[in-house]
C-alpha positions, 0 to 999 in steps of 0.5 A: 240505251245506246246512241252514236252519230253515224257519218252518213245522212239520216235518209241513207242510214233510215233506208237501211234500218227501215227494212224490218228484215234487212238486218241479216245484210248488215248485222254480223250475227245474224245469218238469215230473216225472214217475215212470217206470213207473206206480210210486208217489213213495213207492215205494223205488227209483221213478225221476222224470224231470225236465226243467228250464225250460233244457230239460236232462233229468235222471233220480233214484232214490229209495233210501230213505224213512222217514217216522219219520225225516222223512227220505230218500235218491236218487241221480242216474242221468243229468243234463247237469251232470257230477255222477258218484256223486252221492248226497243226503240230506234230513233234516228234524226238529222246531224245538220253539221256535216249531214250526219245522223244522230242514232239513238236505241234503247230498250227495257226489259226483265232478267232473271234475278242477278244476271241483270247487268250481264244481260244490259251489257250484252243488249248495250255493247253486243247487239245496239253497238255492235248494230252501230259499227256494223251499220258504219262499214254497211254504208262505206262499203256500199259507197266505196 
């Protein structure tokens, strides 16, 4: 579980975090996204397929979405990292002091045996705080 405040105000950072595939647009790893099927990125159920500018293909589910909680939910359904059961969850909700947005993110998933704290580190501070950063210069860039 990651969480951060994010100087912006909660409709701004949910308008980006709300598309399902927009984060080849702000995620510096990844290079390209798409939604199988022709469905919709708020579609419940959809499915992006992702590749990473490393060239690993990685393949998500969207369980749920609720824009009255800001919130949503997916699942990993293929990806080279061995991340088995992984299930995350993205909340955000207003910072009133200042218009700010309070971010929390958090999964759970399995790992083979001894690679659990490598694989946690990984998730926590490559993926979740690196999608924080990445949101921050996203929306200051989009405000310059």
């Amino acid at each position: 579980m990651r969480s951060t405040v994010i100087d912006a105000p909660v409709e701004a950072v949910w308008d980006v975090l709300r598309d399902f595939n927009g984060h080849d647009k702000w995620h510096p790893p990844v290079a390209e996204s798409q939604i199988e099927r022709g469905w919709t990125s708020d579609r419940v159920g959809c499915v992006r397929r992702f590749r990473l500018r490393d060239g690993s293909e990685l393949r998500e589910r969207l369980l749920t979405l609720s824009d009255a909680d800001l919130a949503y939910s997916y699942c990993l359904l293929e990806t080279p990292i061995p991340l088995f059961n992984y299930v995350a969850h993205v909340r955000l909700a207003p910072v009133t002091d200042g218009d700010r947005t309070f971010w929390r993110w958090e999964s759970r998933f399995d790992t083979p045996a001894g690679r659990e704290a490598e694989l946690a580190r990984m998730v926590g501070e490559d993926i979740y705080q690196g999608g924080f950063d990445a949101i921050r210069a996203h929306l200051a860039k989009g405000s310059a």
